[in-house]
C-alpha positions in Angstrom: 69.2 26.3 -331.6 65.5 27.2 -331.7 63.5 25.9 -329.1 59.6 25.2 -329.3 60.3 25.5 -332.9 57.9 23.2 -334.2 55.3 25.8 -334.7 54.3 29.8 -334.8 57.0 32.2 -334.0 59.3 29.7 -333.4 58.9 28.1 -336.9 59.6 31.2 -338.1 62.8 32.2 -336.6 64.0 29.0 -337.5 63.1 29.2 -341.2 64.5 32.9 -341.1 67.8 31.9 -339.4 67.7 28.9 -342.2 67.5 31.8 -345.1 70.6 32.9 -343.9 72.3 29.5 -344.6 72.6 28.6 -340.8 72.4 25.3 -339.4 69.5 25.1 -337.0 68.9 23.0 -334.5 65.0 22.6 -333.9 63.4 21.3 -330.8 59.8 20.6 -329.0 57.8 18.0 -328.2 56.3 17.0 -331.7 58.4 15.1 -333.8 56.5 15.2 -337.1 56.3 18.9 -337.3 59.3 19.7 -335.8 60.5 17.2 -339.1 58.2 19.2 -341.3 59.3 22.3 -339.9 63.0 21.3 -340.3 62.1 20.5 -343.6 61.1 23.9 -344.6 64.2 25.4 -342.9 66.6 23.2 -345.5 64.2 24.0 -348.1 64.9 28.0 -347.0 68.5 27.5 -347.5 70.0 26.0 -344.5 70.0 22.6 -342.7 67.2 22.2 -340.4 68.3 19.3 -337.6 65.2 18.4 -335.3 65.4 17.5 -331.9 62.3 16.1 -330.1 62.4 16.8 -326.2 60.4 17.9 -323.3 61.5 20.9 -321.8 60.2 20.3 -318.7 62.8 17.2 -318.0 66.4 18.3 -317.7 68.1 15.4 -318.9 66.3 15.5 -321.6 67.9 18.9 -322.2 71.5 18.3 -321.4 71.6 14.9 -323.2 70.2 17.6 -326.5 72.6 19.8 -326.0 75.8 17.4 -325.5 74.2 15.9 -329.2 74.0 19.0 -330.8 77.8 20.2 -329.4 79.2 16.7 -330.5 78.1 17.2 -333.3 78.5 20.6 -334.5 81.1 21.5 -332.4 79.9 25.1 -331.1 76.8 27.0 -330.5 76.6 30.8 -332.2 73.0 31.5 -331.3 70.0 29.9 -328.7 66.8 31.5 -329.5 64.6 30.8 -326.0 61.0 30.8 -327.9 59.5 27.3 -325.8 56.3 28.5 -323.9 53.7 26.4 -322.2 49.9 26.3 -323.6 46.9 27.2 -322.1 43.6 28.0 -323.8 43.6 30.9 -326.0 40.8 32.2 -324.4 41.9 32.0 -321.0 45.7 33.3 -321.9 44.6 36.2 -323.7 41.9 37.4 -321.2 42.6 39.8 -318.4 40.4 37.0 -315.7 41.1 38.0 -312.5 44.5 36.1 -310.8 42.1 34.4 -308.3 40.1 32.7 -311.2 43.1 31.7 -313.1 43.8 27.6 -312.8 46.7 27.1 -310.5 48.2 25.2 -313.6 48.3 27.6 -316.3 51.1 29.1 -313.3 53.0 26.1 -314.1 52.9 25.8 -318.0 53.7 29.6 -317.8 56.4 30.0 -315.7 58.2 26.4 -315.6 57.9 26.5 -319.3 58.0 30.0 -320.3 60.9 30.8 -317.7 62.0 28.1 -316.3 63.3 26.4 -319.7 64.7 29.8 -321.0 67.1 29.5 -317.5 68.1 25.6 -317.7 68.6 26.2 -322.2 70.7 29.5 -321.1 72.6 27.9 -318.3 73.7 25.2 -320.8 74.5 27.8 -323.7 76.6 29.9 -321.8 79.4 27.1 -320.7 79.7 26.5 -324.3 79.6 30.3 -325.5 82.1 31.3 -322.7 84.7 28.6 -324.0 84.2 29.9 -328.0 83.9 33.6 -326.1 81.5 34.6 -328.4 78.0 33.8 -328.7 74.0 35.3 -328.5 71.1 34.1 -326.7 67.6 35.6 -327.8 64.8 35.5 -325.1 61.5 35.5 -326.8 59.3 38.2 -324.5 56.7 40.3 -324.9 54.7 44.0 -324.5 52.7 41.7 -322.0 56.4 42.6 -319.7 54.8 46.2 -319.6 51.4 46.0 -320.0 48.9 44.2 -319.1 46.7 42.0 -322.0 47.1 38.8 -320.9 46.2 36.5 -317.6 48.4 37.2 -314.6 51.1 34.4 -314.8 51.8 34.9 -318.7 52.9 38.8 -317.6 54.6 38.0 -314.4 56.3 35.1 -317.2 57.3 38.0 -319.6 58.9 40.5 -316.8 60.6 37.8 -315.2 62.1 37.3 -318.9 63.1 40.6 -319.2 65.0 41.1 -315.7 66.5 37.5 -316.3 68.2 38.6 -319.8 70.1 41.6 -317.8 71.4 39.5 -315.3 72.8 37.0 -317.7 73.7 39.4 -319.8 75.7 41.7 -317.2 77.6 38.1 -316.2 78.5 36.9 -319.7 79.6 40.4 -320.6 83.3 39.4 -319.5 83.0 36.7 -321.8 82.0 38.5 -325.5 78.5 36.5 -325.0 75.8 39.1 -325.9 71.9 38.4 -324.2 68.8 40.8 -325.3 65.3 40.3 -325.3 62.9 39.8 -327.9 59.3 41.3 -328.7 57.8 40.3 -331.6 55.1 42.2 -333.2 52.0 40.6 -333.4 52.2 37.2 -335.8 50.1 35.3 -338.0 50.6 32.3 -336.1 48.6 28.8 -336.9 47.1 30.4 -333.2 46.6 33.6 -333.6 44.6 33.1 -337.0 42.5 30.2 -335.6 41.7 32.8 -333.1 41.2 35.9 -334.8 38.6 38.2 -333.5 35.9 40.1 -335.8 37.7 43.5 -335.8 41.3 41.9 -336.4 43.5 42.6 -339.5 45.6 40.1 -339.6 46.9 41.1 -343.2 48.7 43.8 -340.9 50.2 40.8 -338.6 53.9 39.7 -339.4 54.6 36.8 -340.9 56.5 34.1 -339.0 59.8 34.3 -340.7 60.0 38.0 -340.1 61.1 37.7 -336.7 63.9 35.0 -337.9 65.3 36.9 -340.7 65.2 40.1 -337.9 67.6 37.9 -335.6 69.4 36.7 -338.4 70.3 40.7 -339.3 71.4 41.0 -335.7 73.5 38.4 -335.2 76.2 39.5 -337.2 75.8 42.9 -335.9 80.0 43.7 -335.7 78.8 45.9 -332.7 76.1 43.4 -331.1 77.6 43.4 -327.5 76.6 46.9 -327.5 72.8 45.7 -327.0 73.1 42.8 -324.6 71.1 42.9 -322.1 68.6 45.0 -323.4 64.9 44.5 -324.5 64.0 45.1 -328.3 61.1 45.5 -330.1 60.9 43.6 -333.7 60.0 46.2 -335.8 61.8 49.3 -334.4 64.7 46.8 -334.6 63.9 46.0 -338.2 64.0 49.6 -338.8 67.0 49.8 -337.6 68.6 47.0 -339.3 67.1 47.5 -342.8 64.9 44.8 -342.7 61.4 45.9 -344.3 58.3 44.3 -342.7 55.7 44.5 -345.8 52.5 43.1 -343.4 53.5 46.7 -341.0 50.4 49.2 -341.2 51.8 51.9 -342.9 50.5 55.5 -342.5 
């Protein structure tokens, strides 16, 4: 399962886990693009299932994920990727906390956090029974430095420190929990927003950071990362996989 799959990173990792033939499960709040996007995972090699639901409503969530067991039986990966949206502008700006909109708190953290606890909680009763199992946090730098508003850092620390406590509690149970950092991405977002001195010929591609998670999942040795943070391209190093947008040099 994928969740806020039906665009950017998101997309990606889905197509990217769908080039490695796995059946994904796609969810968010648009149903035509999480069908389009779905579409482009089968068309990658897999089978692309999407799931429309708003994060933000729990039953909405547990009736998804008692679907998506029924029907397939187990769960082998969740990739936590949903994130609330505020304007670019604002998200990527270092305006002081007391100027920030009390509700970009709330589409960062109930969204960004908040969903990645209630989708993990739900994962792990199904991963403990199978005793195996790997839940990806999506993160970011913006855990260790500071390039973004207040609430969207605080988001990605609380991320961090929230994969090593799950993961030191599913260790017993052969479930394996890191975090993810993904390099910068030529996102639908991030190109509509490009700034004058960007390169975004040196961003990743989307399905980079899928076909990255992909490489790791069937890592015979994975456990030995959980609960860990990892950056996408020292990770892809380390895997093999070759980034060909990386600056080189």
């Amino acid at each position: 399962m994928v969740t806020g799959a039906s665009h950017g990173v998101g997309r990606g990792i889905a197509i990217g886990l769908g080039e490695a033939g796995a059946t994904v499960y796609l969810t968010g709040r648009s149903q035509d693009r999480l069908a389009a996007a779905a579409a482009e995972v089968t068309a990658a090699g897999g089978i692309g299932n999407p799931i429309a639901w708003d994060q933000r409503d729990d039953d909405q969530v547990a009736n998804a994920f008692a679907h998506i067991i029924g029907e397939a039986k187990r769960l082998d990966i969740l990739v936590n990727n949903a994130m609330g949206v505020i304007p670019y502008d604002l998200m990527f700006s270092k305006t002081p906390f007391w100027q920030v909109p009390a509700g970009a708190w709330d589409e960062l953290i109930d969204v960004g956090l908040r969903s990645h606890f209630v989708a993990g909680q739900h994962a792990a009763r199904v991963m403990i029974e199978q005793r195996s199992g790997l839940i990806v946090n999506i993160s970011s730098a913006g855990a260790k430095r500071r390039f973004a508003v207040l609430p969207y850092c605080v988001g990605k620390t609380a991320v961090d420190r929230m994969t090593a406590d799950m993961a030191e509690d599913l260790g017993p149970y052969g479930v394996t929990v890191v975090s993810y950092w993904p390099p910068p991405t030529a996102t639908e977002r991030m190109l509509e927003n490009a700034e004058p001195d960007d390169d975004p010929t040196t961003w990743s591609l989307p399905v980079f950071n899928g076909r990255v998670i992909a490489a790791l999942a069937v890592l015979p040795d994975i456990q030995k990362r959980s609960g860990s943070v990892l950056v996408a391209r020292d990770l892809a190093a380390d895997l093999g996989i070759e980034d060909p947008r990386q600056r080189r040099g």
